[in-house]
VEXNUMI-685587 format. One record per residue (C-alpha): x, y negated, z. Coordinates in steps of 0.25 Angstrom, whole numbers, plus 2048, in hexadecimal, padded with zeros to 3 digits. Layout:
VEXNUMI-685587
(pt (X, Y, Z)) ...
//
This chain:
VEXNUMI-685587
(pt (388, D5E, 322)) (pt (38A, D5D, 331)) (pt (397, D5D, 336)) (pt (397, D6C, 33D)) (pt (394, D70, 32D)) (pt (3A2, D66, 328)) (pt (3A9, D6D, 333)) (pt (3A7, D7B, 32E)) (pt (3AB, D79, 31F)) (pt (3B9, D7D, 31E)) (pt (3C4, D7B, 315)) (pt (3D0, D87, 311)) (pt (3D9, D7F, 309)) (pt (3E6, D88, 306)) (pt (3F2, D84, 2FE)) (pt (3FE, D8C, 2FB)) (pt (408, D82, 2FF)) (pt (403, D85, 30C)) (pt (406, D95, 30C)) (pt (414, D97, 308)) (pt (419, DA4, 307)) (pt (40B, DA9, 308)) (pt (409, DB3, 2FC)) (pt (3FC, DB4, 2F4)) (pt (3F7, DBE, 2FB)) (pt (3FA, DBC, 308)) (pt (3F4, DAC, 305)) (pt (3E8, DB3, 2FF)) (pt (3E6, DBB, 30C)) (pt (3E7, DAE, 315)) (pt (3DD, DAB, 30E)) (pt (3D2, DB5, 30E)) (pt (3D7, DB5, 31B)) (pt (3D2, DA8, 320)) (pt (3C5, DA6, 317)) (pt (3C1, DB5, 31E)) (pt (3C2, DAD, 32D)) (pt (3BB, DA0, 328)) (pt (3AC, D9E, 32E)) (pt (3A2, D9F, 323)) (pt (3A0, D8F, 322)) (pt (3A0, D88, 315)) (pt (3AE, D85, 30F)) (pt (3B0, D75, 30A)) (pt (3BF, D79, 304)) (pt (3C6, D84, 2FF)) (pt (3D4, D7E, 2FA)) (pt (3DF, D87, 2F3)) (pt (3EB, D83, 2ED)) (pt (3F5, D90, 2EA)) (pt (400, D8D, 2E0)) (pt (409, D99, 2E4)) (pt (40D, DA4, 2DB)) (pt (407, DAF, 2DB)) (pt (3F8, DA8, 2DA)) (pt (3ED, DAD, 2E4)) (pt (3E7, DBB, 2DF)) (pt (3D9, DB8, 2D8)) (pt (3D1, DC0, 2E0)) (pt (3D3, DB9, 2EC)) (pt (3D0, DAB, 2E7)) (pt (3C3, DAF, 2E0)) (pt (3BF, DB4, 2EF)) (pt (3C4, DA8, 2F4)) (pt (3BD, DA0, 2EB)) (pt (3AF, DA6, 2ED)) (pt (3B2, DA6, 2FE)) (pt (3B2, D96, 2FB)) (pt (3A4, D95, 2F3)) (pt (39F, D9F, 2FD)) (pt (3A1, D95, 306)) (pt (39D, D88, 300)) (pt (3AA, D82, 2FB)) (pt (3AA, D74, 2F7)) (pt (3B7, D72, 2F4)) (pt (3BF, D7C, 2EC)) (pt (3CE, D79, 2E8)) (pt (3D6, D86, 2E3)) (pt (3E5, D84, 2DC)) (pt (3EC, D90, 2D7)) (pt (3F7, D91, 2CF)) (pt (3F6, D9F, 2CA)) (pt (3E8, DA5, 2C8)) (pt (3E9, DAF, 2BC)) (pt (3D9, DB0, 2BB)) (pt (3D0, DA8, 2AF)) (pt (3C5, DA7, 2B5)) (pt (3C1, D9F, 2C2)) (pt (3B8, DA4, 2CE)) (pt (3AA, DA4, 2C9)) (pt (3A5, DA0, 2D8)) (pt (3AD, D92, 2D6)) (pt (3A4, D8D, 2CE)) (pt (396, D8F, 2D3)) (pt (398, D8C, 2E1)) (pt (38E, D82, 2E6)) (pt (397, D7B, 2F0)) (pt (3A3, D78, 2E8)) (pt (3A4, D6A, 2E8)) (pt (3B3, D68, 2E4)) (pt (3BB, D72, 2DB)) (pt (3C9, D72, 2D7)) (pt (3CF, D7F, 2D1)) (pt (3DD, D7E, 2CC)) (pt (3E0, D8D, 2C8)) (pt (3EE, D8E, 2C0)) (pt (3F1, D9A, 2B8)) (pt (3FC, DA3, 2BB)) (pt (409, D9F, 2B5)) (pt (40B, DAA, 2AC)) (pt (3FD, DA9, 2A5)) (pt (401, DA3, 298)) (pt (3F3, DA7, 291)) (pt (3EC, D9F, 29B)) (pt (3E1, D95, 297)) (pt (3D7, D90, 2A4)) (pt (3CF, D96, 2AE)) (pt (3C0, D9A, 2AA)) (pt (3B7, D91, 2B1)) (pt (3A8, D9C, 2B4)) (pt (39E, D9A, 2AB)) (pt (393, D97, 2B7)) (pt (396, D8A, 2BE)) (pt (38E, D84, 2C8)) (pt (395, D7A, 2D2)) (pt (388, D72, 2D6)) (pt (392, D6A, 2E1)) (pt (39F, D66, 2DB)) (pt (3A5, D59, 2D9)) (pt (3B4, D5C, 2D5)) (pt (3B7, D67, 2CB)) (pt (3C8, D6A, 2C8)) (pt (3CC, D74, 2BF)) (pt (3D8, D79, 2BC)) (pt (3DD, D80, 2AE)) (pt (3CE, D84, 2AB)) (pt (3C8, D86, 29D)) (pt (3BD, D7C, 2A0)) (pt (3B4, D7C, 294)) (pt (3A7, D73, 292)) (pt (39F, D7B, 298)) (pt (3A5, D7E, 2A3)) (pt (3A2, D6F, 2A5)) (pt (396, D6D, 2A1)) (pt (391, D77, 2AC)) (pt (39C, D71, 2B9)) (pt (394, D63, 2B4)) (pt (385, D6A, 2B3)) (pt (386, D71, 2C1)) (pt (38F, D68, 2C8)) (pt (387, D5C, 2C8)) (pt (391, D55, 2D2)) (pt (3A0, D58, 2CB)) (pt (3A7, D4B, 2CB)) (pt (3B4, D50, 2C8)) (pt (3B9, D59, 2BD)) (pt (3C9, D5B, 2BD)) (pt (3CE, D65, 2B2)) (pt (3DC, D66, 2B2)) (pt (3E5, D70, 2A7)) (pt (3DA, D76, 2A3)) (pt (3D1, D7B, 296)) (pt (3C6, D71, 292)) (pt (3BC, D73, 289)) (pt (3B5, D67, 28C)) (pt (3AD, D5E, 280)) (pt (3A5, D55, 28B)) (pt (3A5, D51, 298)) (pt (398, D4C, 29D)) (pt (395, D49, 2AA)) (pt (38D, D40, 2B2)) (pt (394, D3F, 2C0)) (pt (3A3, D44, 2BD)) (pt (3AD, D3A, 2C1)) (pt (3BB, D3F, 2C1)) (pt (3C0, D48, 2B4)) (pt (3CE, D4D, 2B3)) (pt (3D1, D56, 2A6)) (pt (3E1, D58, 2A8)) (pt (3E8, D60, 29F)) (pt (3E2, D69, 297)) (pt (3E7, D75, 291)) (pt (3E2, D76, 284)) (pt (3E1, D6B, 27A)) (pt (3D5, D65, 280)) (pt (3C8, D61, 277)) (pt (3C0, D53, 277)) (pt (3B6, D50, 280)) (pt (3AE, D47, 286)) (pt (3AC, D42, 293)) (pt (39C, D3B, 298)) (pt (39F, D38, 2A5)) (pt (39C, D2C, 2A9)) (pt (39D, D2B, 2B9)) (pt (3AF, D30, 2B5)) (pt (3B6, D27, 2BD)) (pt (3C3, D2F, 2BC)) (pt (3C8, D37, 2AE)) (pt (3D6, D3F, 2AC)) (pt (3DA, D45, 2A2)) (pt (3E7, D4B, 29E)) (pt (3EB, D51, 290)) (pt (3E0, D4D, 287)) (pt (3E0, D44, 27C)) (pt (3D7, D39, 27B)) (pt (3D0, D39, 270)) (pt (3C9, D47, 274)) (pt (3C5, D41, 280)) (pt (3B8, D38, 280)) (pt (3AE, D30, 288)) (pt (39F, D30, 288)) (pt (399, D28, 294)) (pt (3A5, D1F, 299)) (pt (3AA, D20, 2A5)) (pt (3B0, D16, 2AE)) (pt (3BC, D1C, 2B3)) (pt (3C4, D17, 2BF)) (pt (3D0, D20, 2BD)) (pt (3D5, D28, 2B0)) (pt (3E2, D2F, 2AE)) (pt (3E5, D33, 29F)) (pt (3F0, D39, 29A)) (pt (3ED, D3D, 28C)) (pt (3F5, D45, 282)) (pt (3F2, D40, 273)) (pt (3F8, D35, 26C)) (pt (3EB, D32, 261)) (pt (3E0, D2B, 269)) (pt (3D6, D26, 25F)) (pt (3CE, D1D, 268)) (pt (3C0, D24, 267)) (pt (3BD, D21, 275)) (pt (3C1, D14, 27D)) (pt (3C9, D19, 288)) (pt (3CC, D0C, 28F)) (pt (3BD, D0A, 291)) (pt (3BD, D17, 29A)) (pt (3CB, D10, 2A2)) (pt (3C8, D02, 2A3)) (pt (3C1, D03, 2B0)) (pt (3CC, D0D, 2B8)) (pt (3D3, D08, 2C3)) (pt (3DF, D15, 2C0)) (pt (3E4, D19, 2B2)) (pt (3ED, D23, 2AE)) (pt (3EF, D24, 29F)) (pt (3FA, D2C, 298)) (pt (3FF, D30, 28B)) (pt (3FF, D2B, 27C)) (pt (3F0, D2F, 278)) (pt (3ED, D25, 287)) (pt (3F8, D1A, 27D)) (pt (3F3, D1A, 272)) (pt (3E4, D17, 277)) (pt (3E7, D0B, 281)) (pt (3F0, D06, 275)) (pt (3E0, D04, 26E)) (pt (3DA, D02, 279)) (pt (3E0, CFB, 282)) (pt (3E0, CEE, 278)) (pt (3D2, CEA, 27B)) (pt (3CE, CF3, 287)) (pt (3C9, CEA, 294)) (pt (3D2, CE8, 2A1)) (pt (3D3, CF2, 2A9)) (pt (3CE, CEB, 2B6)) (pt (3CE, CF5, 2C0)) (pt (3DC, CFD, 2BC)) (pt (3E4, CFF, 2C9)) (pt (3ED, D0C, 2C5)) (pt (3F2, D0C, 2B6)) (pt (3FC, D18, 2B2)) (pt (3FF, D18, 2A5)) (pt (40B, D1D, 29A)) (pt (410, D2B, 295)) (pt (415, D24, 288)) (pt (421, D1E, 285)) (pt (41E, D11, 28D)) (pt (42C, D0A, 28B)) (pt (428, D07, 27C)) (pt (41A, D06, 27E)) (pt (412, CFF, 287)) (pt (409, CF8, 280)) (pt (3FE, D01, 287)) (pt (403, CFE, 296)) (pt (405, CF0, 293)) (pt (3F6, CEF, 28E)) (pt (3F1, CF7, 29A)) (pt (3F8, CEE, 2A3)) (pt (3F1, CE2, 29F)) (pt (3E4, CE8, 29E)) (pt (3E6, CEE, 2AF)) (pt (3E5, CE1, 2B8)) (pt (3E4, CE7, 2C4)) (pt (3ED, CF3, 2C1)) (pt (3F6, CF6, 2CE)) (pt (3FF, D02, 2CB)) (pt (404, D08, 2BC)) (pt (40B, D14, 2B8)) (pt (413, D13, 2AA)) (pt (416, D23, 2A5)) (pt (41F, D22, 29B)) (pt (422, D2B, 291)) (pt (42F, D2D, 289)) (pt (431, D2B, 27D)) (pt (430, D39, 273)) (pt (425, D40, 27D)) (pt (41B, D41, 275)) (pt (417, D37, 269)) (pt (417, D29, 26B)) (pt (40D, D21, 264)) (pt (40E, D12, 25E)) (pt (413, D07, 268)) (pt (40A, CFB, 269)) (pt (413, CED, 26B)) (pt (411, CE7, 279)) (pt (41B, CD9, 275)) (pt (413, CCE, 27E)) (pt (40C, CD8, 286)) (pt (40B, CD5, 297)) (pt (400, CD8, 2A2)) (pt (3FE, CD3, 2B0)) (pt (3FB, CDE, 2BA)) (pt (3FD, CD6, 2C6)) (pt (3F6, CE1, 2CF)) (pt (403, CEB, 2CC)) (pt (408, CF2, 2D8)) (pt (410, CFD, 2D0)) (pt (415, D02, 2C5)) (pt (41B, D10, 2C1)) (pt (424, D12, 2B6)) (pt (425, D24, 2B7)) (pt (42F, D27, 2AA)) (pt (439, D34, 2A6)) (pt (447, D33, 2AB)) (pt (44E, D2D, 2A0)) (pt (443, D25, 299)) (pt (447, D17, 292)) (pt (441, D0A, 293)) (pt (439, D0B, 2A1)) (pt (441, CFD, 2A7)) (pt (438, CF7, 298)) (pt (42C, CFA, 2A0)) (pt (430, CF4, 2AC)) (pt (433, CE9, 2A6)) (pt (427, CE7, 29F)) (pt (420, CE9, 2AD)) (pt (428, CDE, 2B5)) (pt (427, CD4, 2A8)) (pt (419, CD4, 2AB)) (pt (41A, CD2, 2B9)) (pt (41B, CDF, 2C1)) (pt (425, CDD, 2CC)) (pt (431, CE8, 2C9)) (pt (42F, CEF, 2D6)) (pt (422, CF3, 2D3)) (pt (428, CFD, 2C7)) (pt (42B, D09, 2CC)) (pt (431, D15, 2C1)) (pt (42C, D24, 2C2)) (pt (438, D2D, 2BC)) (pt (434, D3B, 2B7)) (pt (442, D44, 2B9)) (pt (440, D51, 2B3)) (pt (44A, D5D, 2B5)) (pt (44A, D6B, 2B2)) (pt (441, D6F, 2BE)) (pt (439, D63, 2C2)) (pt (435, D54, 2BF)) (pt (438, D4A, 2C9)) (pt (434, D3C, 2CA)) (pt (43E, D32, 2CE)) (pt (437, D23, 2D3)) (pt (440, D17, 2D3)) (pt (43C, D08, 2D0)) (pt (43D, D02, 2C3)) (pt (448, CF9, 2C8)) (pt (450, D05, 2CE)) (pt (44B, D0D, 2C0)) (pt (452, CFF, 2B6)) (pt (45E, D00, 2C0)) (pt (460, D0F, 2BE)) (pt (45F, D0F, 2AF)) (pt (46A, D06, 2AE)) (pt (472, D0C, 2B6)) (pt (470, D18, 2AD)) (pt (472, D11, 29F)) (pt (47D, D0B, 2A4)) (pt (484, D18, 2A8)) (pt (482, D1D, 29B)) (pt (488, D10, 293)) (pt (494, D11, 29C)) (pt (494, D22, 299)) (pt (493, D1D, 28A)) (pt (49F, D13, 289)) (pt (4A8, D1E, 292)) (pt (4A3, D28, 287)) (pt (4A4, D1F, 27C)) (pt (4B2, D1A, 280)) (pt (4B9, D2A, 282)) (pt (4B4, D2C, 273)) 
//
């Protein structure tokens, strides 16, 4: 393409925090407005994000959306709030230019007997490389059919969202985020063998399994059951990440097998790591940290005690690690939690200097959570400060009984 050809591609990128106090309609109107004036050139981006209340009437996006693959849209990113149809545009999905995709369509607030947009049976996308979707009943062969016709599509990201999936078999994807589905998801399989970046969010692991190893450089996992059973080797998967992000008991349970005899995690930078109750049981953190010789920043979620069900605690009596490379280490806990200065402790009397620990307080109130960030000194000084308020308010109780 010669320059006068980049110079003619155009990009309309509209957001709503942009046009306040602008209604729906009148928005809508601007809109028709200014796509009516352009010069009929190709269009490289068509960018919407509109999270006002009421949504933008249906008609009008459908037009919009066709005025975009009539002129050769490579980059189509729509976020609504409040569509209240089922079924996406048809043109979407057989537009030959489309090279990035990202529909995020909420549903109205009101729709209780929602259950995800219908993706169009015909779908031929022979250019895209990144496919997001948002709260979309995604079935197998709605995949089969973006992976058959859409032979460069190195990005799949489905978030809150209906999938019917058994197997994910591709040759060329590279990224694969499946975040928070909506349904109590089924097993399936993932062949792809190029993954070098895998997330996934509310699933268990034992209905997830791997054909055709990856080597993945970054994973963020935080899974929601407690009985992994150790049919697939995980850490195998891990080993070669330079960025981890494991969570919840079912992620536990399967380092506390695995991690015994996995190999060293040579290349690990960024570790984050918890949502159990970490104050009495770190056997699994402890054991990380001696595998990760190079690691450079750690996050520890902890989880208190009575959310959720715990599972057994492994003893970690002798246990130490040398990360010699550690630049800092977060410690993000609820307002109230016990037992965050025993971590700290653990972490200086292996060596990592005590203004290097910073502690992340989640503060909830009735209309909104807040996070509060003090060092773990300012944190230790604080606590007891507090407990000793509360002796001196016990013995002046005690003592008027």
């Amino acid at each position: 393409m010669n320059p006068a050809d980049e110079d003619a591609m155009e990009f309309i990128r509209l957001d709503s925090k942009d046009f306040e106090g602008l209604t729906a309609k009148k928005f809508a109107r601007m809109v028709n407005d200014r796509l009516l004036v352009r010069s009929n050139v190709d269009l490289h981006t068509f960018q919407l994000h509109w999270d006002e209340f009421p949504g933008i009437h249906v008609r009008g996006m459908r037009r919009w959306m066709k005025y975009a693959v009539n002129h050769n849209v490579k980059v189509l990113d729509v976020i609504l709030d409040d569509y209240d149809k089922t079924h996406l545009p048809p043109c979407i999905f057989t537009c030959h230019s489309l090279q990035e995709l990202n529909l995020q369509w909420g549903a109205p607030g009101n729709d209780l007997e929602h259950i995800g947009r219908v993706i169009p049976d015909e779908i031929y996308l022979p250019s895209l490389k990144k496919l997001t979707l948002r709260d979309v009943e995604f079935e197998q062969s709605s995949l089969n059919k973006f992976i058959a016709h859409s032979p460069y599509l190195e990005d799949i990201h489905l978030i809150d969202s209906l999938c019917y999936l058994n197997l994910i078999d591709s040759k060329v994807l590279k990224r694969l985020t499946i975040d928070g589905s909506i349904d109590i998801p089924p097993c399936f399989t993932i062949s792809a063998p190029h993954l070098i970046s895998f997330e996934c969010m509310g699933y268990e692991l034992k209905n997830i399994s791997w054909r055709d190893q990856p080597t993945l450089e970054s994973a963020q996992i935080d899974a929601r059951g407690t009985t992994f059973d150790g049919g697939c080797k995980f850490t195998e998967i891990l080993v070669h990440a330079k960025k981890l992000a494991l969570f919840g008991l079912d992620i536990k349970v399967m380092l506390e097998k695995e991690l015994p005899t996995c190999s060293v995690f040579q290349s690990l930078v960024t570790l984050e790591i918890g949502k159990w109750y970490l104050t009495e049981d770190l056997f699994v953190v402890l054991r990380f940290l001696q595998l990760s010789p190079r690691l450079e920043k750690l996050k520890l979620i902890h989880k208190s005690a009575g959310e959720g069900a715990e599972t057994k605690n492994r003893p970690v009596d002798g246990m130490t690690f040398q990360c010699p490379l550690l630049e800092s280490v977060t410690i993000q806990c609820s307002e109230g939690d016990e037992g965050i200065d025993k971590l700290g402790n653990v972490l200086v009397a292996n060596g990592v200097s005590l203004d290097k620990i910073s502690v992340t307080i989640l503060v909830t109130n009735k209309y909104r959570k807040d996070e509060i960030h003090v060092t773990l000194y300012e944190y230790i000084k604080k606590r007891a400060l507090q407990e000793k308020i509360s002796a001196t308010e016990g013995q002046v109780k005690k003592a008027r009984r």
